[in-house]
C-alpha positions as CSV (number, residue, x, y, z in Angstrom):
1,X,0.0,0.0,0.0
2,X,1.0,3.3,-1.0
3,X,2.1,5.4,2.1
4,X,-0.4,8.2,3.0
5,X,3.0,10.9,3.0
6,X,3.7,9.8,-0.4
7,X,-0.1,10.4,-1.6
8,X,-0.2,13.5,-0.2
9,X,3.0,14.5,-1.9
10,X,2.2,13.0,-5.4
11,X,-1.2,14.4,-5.5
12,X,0.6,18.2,-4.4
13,X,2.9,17.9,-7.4
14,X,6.1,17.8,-5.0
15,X,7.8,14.9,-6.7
16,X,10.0,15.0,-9.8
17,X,12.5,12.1,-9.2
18,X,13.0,9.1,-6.4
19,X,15.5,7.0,-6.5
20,X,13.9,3.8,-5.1
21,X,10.3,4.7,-5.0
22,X,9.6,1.5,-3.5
23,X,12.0,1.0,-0.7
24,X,10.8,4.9,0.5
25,X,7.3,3.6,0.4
26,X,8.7,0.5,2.7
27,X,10.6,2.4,5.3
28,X,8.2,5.5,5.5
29,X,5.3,2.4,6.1
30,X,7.7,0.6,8.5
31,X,7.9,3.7,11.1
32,X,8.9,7.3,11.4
33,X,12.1,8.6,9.2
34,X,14.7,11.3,9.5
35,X,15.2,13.0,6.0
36,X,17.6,16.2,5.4
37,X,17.7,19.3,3.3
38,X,20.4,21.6,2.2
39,X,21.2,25.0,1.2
40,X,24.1,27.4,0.9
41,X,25.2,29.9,2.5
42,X,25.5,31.7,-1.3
43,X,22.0,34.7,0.2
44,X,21.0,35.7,3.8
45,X,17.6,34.7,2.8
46,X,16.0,31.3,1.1
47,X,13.8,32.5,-1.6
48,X,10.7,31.3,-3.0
49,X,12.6,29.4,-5.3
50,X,13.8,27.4,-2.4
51,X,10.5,26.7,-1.2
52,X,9.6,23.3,-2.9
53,X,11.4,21.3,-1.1
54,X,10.9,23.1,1.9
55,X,7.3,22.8,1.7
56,X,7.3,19.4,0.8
57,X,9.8,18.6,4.0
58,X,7.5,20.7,6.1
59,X,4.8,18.0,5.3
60,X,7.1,15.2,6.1
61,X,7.2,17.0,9.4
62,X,3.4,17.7,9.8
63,X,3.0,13.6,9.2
64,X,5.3,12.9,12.2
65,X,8.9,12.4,10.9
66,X,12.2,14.5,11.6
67,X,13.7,17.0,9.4
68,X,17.2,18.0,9.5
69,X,18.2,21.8,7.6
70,X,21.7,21.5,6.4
71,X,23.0,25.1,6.5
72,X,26.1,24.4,4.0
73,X,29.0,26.2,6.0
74,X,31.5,24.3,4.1
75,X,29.9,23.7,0.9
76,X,29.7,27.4,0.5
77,X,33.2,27.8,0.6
78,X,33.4,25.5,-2.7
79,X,30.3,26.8,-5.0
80,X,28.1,24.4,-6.5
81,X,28.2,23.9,-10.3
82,X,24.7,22.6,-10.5
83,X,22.3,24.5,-12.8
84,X,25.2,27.4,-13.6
85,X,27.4,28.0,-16.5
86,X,30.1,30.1,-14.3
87,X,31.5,29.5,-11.1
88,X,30.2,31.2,-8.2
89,X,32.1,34.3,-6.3
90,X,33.9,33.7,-3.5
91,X,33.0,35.3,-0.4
92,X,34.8,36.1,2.6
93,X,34.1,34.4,6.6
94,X,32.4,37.3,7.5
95,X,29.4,37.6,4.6
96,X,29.8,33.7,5.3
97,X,28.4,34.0,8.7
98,X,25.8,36.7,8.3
99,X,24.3,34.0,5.4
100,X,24.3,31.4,7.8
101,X,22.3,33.5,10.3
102,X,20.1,34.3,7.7
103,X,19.0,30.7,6.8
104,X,18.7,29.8,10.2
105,X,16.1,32.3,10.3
106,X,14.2,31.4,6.9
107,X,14.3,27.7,7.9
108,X,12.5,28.9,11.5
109,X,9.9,30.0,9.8
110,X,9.0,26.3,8.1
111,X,9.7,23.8,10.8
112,X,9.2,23.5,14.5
113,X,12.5,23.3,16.2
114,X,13.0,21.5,19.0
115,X,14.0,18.3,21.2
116,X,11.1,16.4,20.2
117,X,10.6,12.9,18.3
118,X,9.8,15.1,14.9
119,X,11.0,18.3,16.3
120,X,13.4,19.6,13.0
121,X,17.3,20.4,14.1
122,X,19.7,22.3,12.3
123,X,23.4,21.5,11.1
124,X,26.1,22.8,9.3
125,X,28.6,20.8,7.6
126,X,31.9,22.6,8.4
127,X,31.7,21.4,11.7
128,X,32.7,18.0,10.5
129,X,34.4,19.3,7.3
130,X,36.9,21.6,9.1
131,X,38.0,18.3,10.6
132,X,39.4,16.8,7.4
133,X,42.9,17.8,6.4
134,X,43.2,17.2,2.7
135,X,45.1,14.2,2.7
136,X,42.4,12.3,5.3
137,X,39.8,13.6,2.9
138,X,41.8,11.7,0.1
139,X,42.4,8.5,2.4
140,X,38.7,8.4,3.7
141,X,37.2,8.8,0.2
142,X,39.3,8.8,-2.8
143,X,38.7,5.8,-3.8
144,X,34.9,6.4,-3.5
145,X,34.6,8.4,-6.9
146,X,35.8,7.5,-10.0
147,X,36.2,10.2,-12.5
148,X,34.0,8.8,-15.3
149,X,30.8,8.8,-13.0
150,X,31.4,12.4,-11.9
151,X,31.8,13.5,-15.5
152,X,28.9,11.8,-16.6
153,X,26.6,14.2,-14.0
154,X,25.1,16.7,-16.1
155,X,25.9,19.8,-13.2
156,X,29.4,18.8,-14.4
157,X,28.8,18.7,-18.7
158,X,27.6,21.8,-18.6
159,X,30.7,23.8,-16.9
160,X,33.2,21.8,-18.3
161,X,33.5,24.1,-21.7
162,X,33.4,26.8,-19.9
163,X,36.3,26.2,-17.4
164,X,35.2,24.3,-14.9
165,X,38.1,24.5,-11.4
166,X,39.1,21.5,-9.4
167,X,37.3,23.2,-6.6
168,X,33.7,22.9,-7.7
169,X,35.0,19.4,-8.8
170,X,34.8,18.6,-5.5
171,X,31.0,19.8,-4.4
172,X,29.5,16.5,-4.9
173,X,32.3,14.7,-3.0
174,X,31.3,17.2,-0.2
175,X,27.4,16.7,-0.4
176,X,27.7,12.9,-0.8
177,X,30.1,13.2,2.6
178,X,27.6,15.3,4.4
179,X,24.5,12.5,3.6
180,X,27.0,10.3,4.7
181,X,27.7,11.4,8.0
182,X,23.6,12.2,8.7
183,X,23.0,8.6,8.0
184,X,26.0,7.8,11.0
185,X,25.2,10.4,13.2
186,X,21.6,11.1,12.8
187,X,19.9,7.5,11.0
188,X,19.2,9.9,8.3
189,X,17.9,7.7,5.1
190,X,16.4,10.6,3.0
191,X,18.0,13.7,1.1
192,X,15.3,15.9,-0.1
193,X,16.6,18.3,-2.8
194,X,15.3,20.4,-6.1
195,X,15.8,18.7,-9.8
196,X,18.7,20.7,-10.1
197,X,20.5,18.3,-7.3
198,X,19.7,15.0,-8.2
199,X,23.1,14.3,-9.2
200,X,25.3,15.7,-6.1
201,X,22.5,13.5,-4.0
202,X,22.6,10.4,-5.7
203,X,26.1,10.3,-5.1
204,X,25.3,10.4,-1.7
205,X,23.5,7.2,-2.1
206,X,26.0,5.3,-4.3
207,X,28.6,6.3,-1.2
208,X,26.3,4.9,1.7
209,X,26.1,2.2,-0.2
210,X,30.1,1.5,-0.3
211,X,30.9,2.5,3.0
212,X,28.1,1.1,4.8
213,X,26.2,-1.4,2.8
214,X,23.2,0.0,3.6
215,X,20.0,1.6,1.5
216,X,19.4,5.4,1.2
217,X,16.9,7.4,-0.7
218,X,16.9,10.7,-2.5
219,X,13.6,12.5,-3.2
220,X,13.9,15.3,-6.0
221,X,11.0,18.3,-6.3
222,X,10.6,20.1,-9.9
223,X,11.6,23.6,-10.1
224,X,9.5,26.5,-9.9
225,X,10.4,29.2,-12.9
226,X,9.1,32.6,-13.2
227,X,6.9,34.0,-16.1
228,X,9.5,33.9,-18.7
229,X,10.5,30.0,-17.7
230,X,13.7,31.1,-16.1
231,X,14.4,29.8,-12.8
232,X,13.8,31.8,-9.3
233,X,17.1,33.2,-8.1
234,X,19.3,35.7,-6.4
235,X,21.9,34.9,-9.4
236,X,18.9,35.4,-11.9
237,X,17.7,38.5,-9.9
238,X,14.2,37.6,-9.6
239,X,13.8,36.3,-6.1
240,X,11.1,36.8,-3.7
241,X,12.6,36.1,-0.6
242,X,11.7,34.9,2.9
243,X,13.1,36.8,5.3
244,X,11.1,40.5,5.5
245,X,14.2,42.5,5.7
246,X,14.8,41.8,1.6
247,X,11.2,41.3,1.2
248,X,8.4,42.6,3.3
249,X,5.5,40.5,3.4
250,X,3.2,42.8,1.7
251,X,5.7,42.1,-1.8
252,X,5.6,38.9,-0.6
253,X,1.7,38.5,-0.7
254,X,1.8,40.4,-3.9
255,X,3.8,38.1,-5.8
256,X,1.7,35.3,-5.0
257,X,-1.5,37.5,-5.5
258,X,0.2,38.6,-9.3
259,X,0.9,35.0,-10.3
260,X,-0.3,33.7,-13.8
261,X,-3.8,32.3,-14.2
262,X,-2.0,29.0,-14.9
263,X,-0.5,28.6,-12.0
264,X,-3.0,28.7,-10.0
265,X,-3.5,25.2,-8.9
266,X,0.1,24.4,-8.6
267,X,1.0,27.1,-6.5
268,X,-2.1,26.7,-4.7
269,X,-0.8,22.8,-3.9
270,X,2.6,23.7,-3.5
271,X,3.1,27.0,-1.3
272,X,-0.4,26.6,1.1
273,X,-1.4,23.8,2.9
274,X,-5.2,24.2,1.8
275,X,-6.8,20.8,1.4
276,X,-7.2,19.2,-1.8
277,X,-10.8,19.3,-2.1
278,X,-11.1,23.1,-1.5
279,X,-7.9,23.5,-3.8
280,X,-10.2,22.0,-6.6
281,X,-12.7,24.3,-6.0
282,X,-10.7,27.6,-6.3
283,X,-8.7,26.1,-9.1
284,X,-12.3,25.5,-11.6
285,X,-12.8,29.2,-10.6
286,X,-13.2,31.2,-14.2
287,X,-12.4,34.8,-15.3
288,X,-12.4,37.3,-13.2
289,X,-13.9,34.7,-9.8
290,X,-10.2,33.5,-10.0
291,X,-8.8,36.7,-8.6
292,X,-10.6,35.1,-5.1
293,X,-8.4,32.0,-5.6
294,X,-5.3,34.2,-5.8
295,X,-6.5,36.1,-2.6
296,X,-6.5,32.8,-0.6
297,X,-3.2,31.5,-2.3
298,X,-1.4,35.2,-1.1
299,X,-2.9,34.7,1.8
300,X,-2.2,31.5,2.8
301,X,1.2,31.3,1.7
302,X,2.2,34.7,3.7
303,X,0.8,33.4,6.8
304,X,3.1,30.2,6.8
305,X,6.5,32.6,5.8
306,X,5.5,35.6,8.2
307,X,2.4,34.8,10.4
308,X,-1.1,35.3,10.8
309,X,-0.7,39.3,11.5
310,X,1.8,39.8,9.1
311,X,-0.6,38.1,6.6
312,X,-3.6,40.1,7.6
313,X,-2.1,43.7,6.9
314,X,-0.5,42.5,3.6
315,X,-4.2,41.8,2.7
316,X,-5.3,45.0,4.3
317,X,-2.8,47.1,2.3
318,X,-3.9,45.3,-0.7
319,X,-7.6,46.4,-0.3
320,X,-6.7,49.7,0.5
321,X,-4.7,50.1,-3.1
322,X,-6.6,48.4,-5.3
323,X,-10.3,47.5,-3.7
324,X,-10.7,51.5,-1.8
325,X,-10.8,52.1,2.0
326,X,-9.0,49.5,4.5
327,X,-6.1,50.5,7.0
328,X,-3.5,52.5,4.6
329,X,-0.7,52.4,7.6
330,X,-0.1,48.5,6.2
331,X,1.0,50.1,3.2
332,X,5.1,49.5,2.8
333,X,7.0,53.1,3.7
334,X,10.4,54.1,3.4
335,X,11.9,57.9,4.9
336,X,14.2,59.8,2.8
337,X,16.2,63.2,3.2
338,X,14.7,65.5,1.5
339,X,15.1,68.8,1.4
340,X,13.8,71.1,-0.7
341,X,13.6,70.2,-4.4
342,X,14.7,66.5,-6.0
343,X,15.3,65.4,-9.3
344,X,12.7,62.8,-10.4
345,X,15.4,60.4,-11.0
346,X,17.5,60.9,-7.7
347,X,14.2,60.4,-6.0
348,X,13.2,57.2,-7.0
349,X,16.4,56.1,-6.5
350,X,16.9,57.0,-3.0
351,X,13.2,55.5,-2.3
352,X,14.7,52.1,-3.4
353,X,12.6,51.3,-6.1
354,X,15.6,51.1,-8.5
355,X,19.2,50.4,-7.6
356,X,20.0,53.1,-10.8
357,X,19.2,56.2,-12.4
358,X,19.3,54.6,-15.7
359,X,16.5,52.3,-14.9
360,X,14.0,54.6,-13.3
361,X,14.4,56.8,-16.4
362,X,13.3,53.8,-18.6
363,X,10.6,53.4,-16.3
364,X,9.5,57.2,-16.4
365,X,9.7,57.3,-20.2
366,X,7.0,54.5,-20.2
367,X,4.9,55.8,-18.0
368,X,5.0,53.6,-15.1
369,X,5.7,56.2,-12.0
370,X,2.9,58.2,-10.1
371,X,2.9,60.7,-7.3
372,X,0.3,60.8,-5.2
373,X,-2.1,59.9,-8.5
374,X,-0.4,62.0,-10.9
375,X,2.1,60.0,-13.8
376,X,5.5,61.3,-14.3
377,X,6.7,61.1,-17.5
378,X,9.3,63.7,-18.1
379,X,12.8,62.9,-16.7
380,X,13.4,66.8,-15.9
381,X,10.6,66.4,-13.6
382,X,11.4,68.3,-9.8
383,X,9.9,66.5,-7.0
384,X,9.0,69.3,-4.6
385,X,9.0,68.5,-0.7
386,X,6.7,67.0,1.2
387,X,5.9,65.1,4.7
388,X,4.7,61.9,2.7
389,X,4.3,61.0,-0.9
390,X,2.0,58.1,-2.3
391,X,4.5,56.4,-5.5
392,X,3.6,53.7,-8.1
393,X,5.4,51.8,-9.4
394,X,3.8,50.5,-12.7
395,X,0.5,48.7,-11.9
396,X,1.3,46.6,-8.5
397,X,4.1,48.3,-6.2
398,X,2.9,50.9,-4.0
399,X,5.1,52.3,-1.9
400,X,4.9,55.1,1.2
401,X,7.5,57.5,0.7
402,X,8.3,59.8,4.5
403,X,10.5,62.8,4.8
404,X,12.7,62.3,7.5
């Protein structure tokens, strides 16, 4: 019999690859599992492109088993290849340790930490990998990966022509070590992961295998791509993220209230919790009744990254832009210095709506800025001082704009 966990997952559209689909059914049927999740240290935020598998291991928690979060302390020191045609930039112990802070606090907002049988615990692989000198790494495991296998693992095919180092050579040694060591340390059987991953993980697997003779599983989500079918990322500078210091949760519940028509139902499945049933029944909404849908989907999925409160005055903000009346304070504000008179451009760039002049121009020149309900559309424009200031930003970003 199919487990329940798996049902649920497979009916959510979580799963894009298992390795042994069967023997995960067996164990997850035979009792209560520990399964693990990575991420580097590369942001000081997950982003929403994070959040498959992070959903999908919060409902391995909610069904009773144990996650671990793998905060990659060491693996960010490398870069991973997978999914990139460069190598990533180095960064120094210092930017390091504000990233790992940073996860730590995304992944608190997903699991229930604690001491309990499911309760979710946190690692970070330097603490074992600062242990290895480089010739124990070579005794321990170099005889664990032969060259052909790595080069046949498409994260590596693709970097290859375009220089790949012997230090991101190395990544999937490092994530295959870290499974490795949950399995010893922690009975941990499962590596969740996105499709970009499957590779680095299954050589996990193959090394449990070797070194212990025993059976592990890897459990791959799809990944979710923005409107032009390029994946979610800091590196592709689309990311929503988690934490409300990069994002508040009023942009937050404004992506997911802007999503496309089509994505509805998978977003829906993916990013809330909402049963199935009632998912169906938002989902077969038509025309404009499908704007409700993608209400409940902001809604939901705010309330899960930044609470019930936080949730409830992103939707009051909402209401009071687009639907009239409601509580304008939830609106998003920023303070400038101001004094006097201010150049259109030099404005919106110190609001933070645009990291240049160059791009607010292009933004002006089509027509997408207001003031206070008046469109801008002449770069010379002289923004005369003022205690606050109501600014668009084409057709969904509103933002409060203070004089300090």
């Amino acid at each position: 019999m199919q487990n329940e966990l798996l049902q649920e997952l497979q009916a959510r559209g979580f799963i894009n690859q298992t390795s042994n689909i069967d023997g995960l059914n067996d164990a997850l049927n035979a009792g209560k599992i520990t399964a693990y999740l990575g991420s580097d240290p590369t942001a000081d935020s997950l982003h929403v492109g994070h959040l498959v598998p992070v959903m999908m291991m919060r409902w391995l928690q909610k069904y009773g088993h144990k996650p671990i979060t793998l905060v990659g302390g060491a693996t960010g020191r490398i870069g991973d290849p997978s999914g990139r045609d460069s190598g990533r930039p180095m960064m120094t112990e210092e930017i390091l340790a504000k990233n790992v802070a940073g996860l730590k606090k995304s992944f608190s907002k997903f699991f229930k930490f604690g001491d309990g049988e499911s309760d979710a615990v946190m690692v970070d692989n330097y603490d074992w990998m600062k242990n290895y000198s480089h010739l124990d790494f070579l005794r321990d495991f170099g005889t664990d990966f032969t060259v052909p296998r790595m080069l046949s693992m498409d994260s590596v095919k693709r970097r290859l022509d375009n220089g790949m180092t012997f230090l991101e050579f190395n990544y999937m040694t490092f994530q295959a070590v870290d499974f490795l060591t949950l399995y010893r340390e922690h009975n941990c059987i499962l590596q969740t992961c996105g499709a970009d991953q499957w590779g680095n993980a299954i050589m996990g697997i193959e090394l449990i295998r070797k070194k212990l003779g025993k059976e592990a599983f890897v459990l791959s989500t799809s990944l979710i791509t923005d409107a032009n079918g390029n994946k979610i990322g800091k590196s592709a500078g689309n990311a929503v993220w988690v934490n409300e210091d990069k994002t508040t949760p009023y942009e937050y519940y404004q992506y997911f209230r802007n999503i496309p028509d089509d994505l509805v139902e998978k977003f829906l499945k993916i990013f809330t919790e909402i049963p199935l049933d009632e998912i169906a029944r938002l989902s077969a909404l038509q025309g404009a009744e499908l704007n409700q849908a993608k209400k409940v989907l902001a809604f939901a999925a705010t309330e899960i990254a930044h609470g019930h409160d936080a949730a409830v005055a992103a939707e009051e903000a909402a209401n009071a832009l687009f639907a009239g009346g409601a509580n304008m304070d939830n609106v998003p504000s920023t303070e400038i210095e101001m004094l006097g008179e201010m150049p259109i451009l030099d404005f919106l760039v110190a609001t933070g709506l645009f990291p240049s002049k160059s791009e607010a121009r292009r933004m002006v020149e089509q027509g997408g800025i207001q003031i206070d309900g008046n469109k801008i559309t002449d770069v010379r424009h002289v923004v005369v001082a003022a205690d606050e200031f109501m600014v668009q930003k084409g057709k969904k970003t509103f933002l409060k704009v203070k004089k300090k």
